[in-house]
N, C-alpha and C positions, 0 to 999 in steps of 0.2 A: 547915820554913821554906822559901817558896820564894827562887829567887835574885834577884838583879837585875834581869835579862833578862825575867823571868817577869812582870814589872809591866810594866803599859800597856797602850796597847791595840793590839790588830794593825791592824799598818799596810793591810792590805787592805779591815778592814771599815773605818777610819778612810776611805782614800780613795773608797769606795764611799758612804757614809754625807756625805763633802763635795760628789761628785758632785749628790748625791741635793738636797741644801744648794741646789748651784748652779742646780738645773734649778728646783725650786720657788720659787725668789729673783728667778729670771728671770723666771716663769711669772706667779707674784703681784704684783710691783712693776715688774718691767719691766725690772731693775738687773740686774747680775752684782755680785754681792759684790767690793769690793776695799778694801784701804786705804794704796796707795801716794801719793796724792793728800794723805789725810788726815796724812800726817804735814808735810806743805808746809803746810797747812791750822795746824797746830797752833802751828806756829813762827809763823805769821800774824795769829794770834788772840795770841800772847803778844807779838809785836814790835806788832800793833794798841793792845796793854795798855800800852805800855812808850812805843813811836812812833808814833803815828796819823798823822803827817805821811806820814812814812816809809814806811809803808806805803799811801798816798792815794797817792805819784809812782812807786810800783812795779808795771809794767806786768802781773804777773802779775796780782798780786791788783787791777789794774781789771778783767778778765777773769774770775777765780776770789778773790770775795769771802771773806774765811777767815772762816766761820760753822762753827757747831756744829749737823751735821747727822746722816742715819742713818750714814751711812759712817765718821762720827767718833765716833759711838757703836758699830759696830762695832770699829773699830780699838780700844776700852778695852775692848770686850768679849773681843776676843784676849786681852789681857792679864789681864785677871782669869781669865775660862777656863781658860787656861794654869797660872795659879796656883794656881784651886782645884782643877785636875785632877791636878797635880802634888801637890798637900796630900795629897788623897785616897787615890792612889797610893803614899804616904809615898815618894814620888821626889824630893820637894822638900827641897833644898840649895843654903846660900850659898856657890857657888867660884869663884873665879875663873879658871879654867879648865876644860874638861870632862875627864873621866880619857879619853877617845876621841882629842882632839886631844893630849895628854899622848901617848898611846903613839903616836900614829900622825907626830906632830911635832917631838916632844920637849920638854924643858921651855925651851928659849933661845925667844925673844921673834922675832928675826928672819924662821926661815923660817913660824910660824905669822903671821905679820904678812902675809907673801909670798903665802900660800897664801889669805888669807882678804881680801886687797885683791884678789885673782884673781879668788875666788867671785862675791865683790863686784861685781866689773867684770862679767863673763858674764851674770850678775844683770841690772844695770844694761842691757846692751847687748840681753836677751831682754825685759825691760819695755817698754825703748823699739821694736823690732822689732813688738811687739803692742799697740804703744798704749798703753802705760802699763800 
């Protein structure tokens, strides 16, 4: 039986194999794959569903009309992706925490709070640095 570790896939051919994603995605459509946009998109298209006023006086969305486009179909495709590859790899489990952030944080709530509003922010502050 192999162990834990032993499933997935290496993270080298993975980033080699996203590369490869990116150059052909530019190359063919002109795009670079992303989907930080598309989750603004998503809550737009469901506040459109819910408020259409509401969203008619929101300067964003006069600018970036929240439609269902490739980018928005990418971003579900993350998510199914993830899921099926995770099935596949019988890596797929419902926790609610990871055993990694468990050992490395402990089980109390506050400093993984701390540490992942951090990630977060850095996150945030290198999105915005490159444009989204």
């Amino acid at each position: 039986m192999t162990s834990r570790e032993d499933r997935g896939w290496n993270p080298y051919v993975a980033g080699a194999l996203t590369g490869v994603l990116i150059v052909l995605s530019a190359h063919f459509t002109g795009n670079y794959f992303g989907a930080s946009s598309s989750f603004v998109r998503t809550a737009g298209i469901v506040e459109k569903f819910l408020s259409p006023e509401h969203v008619a006086r929101t300067s964003y969305f006069t600018r970036h009309v929240p439609v269902v486009d490739w980018q928005w179909f990418f971003l579900v495709g993350i998510f199914f992706g993830a899921l099926i590859a995770a099935v596949l790899s019988r890596d797929f489990s419902w926790r609610g925490m990871p055993p990694m952030w468990a050992a490395r944080f402990g089980p109390g709530a506050p400093l993984r709070s701390v540490a992942a509003f951090t990630g977060g922010f850095i996150m945030l502050v290198g999105a915005r640095i490159a444009g989204g």
